[in-house]
N, C-alpha and C positions, 0 to 999 in steps of 0.2 A: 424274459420274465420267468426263466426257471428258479423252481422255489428254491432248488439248493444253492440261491446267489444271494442271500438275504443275509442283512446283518445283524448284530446285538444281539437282541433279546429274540429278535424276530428269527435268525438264523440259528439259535439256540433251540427254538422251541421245534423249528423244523426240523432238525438232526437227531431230537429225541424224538420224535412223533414219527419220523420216515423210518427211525431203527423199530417203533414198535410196531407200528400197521402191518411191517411185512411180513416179520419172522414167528410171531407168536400166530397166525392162524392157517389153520389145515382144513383142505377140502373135503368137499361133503357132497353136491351135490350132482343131481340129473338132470341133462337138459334137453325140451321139447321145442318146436316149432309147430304153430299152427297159424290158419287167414286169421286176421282181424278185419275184414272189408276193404275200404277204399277212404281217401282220403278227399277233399272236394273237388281235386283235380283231378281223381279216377286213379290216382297210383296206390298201387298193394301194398296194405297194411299187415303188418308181420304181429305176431302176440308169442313170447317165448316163456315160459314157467322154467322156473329154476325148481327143485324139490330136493326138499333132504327130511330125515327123519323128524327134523325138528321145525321145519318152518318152507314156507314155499312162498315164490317170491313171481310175479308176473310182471314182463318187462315189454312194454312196444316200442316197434320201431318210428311210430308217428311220437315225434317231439323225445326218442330217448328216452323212455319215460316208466316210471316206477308206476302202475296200476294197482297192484298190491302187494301186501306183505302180510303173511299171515305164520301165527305163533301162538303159543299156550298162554293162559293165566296159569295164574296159582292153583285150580282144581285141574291144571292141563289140558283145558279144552281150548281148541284151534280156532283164535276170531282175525280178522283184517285191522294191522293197526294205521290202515292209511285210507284216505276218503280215493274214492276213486267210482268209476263206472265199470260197467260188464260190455258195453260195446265203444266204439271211437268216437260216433259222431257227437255226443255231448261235450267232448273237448275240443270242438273247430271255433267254439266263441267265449269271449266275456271273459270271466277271471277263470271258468274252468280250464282255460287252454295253458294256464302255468301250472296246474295240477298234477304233482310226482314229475314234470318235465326236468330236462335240461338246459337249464337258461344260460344264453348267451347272444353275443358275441359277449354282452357286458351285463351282467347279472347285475341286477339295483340298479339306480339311479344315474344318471349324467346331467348335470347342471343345466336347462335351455338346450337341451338336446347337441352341445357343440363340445368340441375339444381343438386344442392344437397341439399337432405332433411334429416336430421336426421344422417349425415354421410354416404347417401346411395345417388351415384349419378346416375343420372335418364336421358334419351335420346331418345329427341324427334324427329321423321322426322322430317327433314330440309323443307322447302316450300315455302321459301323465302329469298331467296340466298346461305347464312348459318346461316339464324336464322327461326326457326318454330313459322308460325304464322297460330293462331285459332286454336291450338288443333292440328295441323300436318297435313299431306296427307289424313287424313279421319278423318274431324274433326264430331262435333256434326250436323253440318250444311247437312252430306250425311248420314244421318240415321232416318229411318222412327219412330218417336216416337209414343207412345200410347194416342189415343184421350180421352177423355170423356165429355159429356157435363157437366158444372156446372150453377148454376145461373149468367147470362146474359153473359155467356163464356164459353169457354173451356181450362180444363186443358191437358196441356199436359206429358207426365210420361216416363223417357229415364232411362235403368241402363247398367250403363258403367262399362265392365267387369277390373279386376283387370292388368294392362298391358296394355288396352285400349291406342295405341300410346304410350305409354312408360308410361304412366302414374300409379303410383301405387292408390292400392284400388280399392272395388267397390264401386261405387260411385251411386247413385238413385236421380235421379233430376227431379225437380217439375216444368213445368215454367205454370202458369195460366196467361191467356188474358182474358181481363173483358172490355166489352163496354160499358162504364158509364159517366154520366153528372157531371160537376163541375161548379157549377154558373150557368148550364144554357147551356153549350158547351159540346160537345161528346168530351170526354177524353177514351184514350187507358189504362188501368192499365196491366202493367206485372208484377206479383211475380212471383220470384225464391226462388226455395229453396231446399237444397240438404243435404244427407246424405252419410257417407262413412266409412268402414268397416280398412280404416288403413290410416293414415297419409298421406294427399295428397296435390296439391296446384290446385285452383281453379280461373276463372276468367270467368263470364259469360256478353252477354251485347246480343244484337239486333242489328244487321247491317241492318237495314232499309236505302232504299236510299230515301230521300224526293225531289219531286219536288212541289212547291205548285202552280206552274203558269195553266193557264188555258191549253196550252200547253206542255204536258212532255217536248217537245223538248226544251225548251226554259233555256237558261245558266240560271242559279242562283245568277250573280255576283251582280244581282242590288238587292237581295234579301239583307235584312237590320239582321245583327243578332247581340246578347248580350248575353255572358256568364258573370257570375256572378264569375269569377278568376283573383286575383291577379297575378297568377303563374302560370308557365307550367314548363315541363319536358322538356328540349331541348334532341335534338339525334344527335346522330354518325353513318350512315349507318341505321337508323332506330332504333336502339338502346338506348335507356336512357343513359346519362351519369351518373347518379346518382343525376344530381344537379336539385334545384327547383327553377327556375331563376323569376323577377319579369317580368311580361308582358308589362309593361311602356317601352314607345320608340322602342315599337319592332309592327311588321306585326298581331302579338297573342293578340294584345290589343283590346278586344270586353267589355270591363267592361261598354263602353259609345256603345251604337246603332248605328251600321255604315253601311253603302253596304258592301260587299262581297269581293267586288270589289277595294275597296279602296287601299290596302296592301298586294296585293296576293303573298306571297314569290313564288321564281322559280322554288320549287320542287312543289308547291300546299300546301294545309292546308291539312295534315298528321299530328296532335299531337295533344297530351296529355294535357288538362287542367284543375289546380288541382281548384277543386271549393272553395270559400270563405264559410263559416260560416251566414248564409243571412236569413233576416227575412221571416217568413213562408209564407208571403202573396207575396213574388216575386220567380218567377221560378228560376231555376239556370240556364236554357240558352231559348234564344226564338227567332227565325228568321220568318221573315213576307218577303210577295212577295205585294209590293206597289201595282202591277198591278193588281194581282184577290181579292186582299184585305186579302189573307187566312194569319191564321199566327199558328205556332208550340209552344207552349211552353214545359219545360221540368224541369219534378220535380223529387227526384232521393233522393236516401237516400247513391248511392256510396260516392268516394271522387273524383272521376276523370270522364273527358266527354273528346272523342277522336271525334274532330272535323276533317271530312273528307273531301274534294271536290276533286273529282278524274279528274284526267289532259287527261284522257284517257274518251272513249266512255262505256257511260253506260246505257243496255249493251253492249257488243263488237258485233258486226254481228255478229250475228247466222247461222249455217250450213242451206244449199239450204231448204227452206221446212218447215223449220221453224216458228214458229205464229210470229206474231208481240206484241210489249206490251200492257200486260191487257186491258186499254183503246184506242186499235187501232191504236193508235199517232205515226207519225213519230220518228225513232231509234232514243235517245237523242244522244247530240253531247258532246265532252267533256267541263267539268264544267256543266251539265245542273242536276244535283243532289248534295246535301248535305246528310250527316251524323253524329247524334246525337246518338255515341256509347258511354253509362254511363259506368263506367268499373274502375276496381283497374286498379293500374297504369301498364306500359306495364314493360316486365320484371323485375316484382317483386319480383321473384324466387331466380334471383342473385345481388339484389337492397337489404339489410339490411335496410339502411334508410328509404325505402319506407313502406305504412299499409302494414300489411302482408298478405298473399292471402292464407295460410296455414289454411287446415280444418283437422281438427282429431275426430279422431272414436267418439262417445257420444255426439259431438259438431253438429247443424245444422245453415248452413247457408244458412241466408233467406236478401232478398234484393227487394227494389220495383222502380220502376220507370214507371210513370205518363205521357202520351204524351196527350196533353190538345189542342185543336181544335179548333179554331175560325176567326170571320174576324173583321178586322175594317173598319169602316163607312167613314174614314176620305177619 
């Protein structure tokens, strides 16, 4: 499933996207190691802050996982633009545990939790009604990975035993976080990259929740975003139908810069959108909050980005006792976060039509994606 095997449009947009993620940014930052506690099973949680002049970035080893990210507004004062906690154990349950994580083995959806690979069908905990999403009941997001520090980051290092959730193979997965400048602005760098010992299917991405306003609590809907897609994936119960519909005249039309707000369908923005082919010097998706001036852009070598704004509280109340989020702020209320998860398309297992998500023995796959940081002046 290496990304540089893809074809058309899909292996166009990769080759432009892998030439720019790597060469245009330059190192910036410091990096620490401190305890984060324990995990429910008693093993050491790791906490590493990345720092640079312009932005600081805290990365744990429980679930891989972005904790926060913090950067100027427009009067250049330093807030958190991602929901998160100050200690671990509020991400061992509920929807907080996909929180800044690394989802895998299969990020999104699996049709009835099954697939078949090779004539051999394969069955995933269910976790989401009757379809398994993120890798199942114990996905990558509840397992303590291995830290190390690298130049101006840390990598992190997870190996998934063969059966892993039903998943066959052993699989050895890399994801590196790098705190680095582009133009001029702190950008996020994540590579992935993975190895496997017998014919598997694979789908990784970052469920980071972004708020960019000076207030977590504050909804998103006036927040302004632009994906760079002709098309999306429509669904059935969360499901893919198979088809790749054009976004014109529909709620999913972000190709022109709009609010949030504008076309909110009734379930919320839940999908999939398959990215154009697009010159190197424009992101593939980017939302700005008019009011603190910050804005996200998002550079990506996948073919798909699952734009999320959850209709529900995030996060949910926490049990009696519990901290409050990283930056102190009042509990967001629902819509007061977005998500820019890059990702193959959701059930791609039993989707033929769709890239394929299948990695085999000898094969490594490696994938990057770029969260780029800044404010406008206007």
């Amino acid at each position: 499933m290496k990304a540089t095997a893809r074809r058309g449009s899909y292996g166009v947009l990769l080759l432009v996207l892998t030439w720019f993620c790597a060469p245009m940014l330059t190192a910036a930052a410091t990096v620490t190691e401190t305890d984060w506690g324990k995990d429910q099973a008693g093993n050491p949680v790791a906490l590493y802050t990345l720092s640079s002049p312009k932005a600081e970035v805290k990365i744990s080893t429980y679930g891989a996982r972005i904790v926060s990210i913090r950067v100027p507004n427009r009067e250049g004062k330093m807030g958190n633009v991602v929901l998160g906690f100050d200690t671990v154990e509020p991400y061992f349950s509920g929807r907080s545990s996909a929180m800044g994580a690394t989802i895998g083995r299969y990020a999104n959806r699996i049709a009835g939790g099954e697939f078949t690979l090779d004539g051999t069908a394969y069955h995933i905990p269910k976790n989401n009604g009757n379809n398994a999403l993120h890798g199942g009941t114990v996905g990558f997001d509840k397992k303590v990975w291995t830290g190390k520090k690298v130049r101006d980051g840390v990598e992190m290092t997870f190996t998934s035993p063969d059966g892993d959730m039903g998943f066959p193979g052993n699989l050895v997965v890399h994801v590196t976080f790098t705190l680095v400048t582009r133009k001029g602005n702190p950008a996020l760098s994540i590579q992935y990259s993975a190895t496997t010992d017998k014919a598997t299917v694979l789908n990784l991405t970052n469920h980071a929740y972004f708020n960019l306003a000076d207030d977590p609590a504050t909804p998103v809907l006036s927040d302004t975003a632009r994906i760079a897609a002709d098309g999306y994936t429509p669904v059935k119960d969360g499901i893919p139908t198979g088809e790749i519909l054009p976004v014109a005249d529909t709620p999913y039309d972000f190709r022109t810069a709009h609010p949030i707000a504008d076309r909110v369908p009734q379930r919320g923005y839940d999908n999939n959108f398959v990215f154009n082919a697009h010159k190197s010097s424009e992101p593939a998706a980017e939302v700005a909050d008019p009011k603190s001036g910050r804005f996200v852009q998002v550079f990506t070598d996948q073919v798909g980005m699952q734009l999320y704004v959850p209709l529900f509280p995030v996060p949910p109340p926490p049990a009696s006792g519990a901290p409050a989020p990283a930056n102190g702020a009042p509990r967001p209320a629902p819509l007061a976060a977005f998500c820019l998860e890059t990702q193959h398309f959701p059930d791609s297992p039993n989707q033929p039509k769709f890239p394929s998500t299948v990695l085999r023995p000898g094969k490594r796959f490696s994938s990057s994606t770029v969260y780029v940081f800044g404010v406008s002046r206007q």
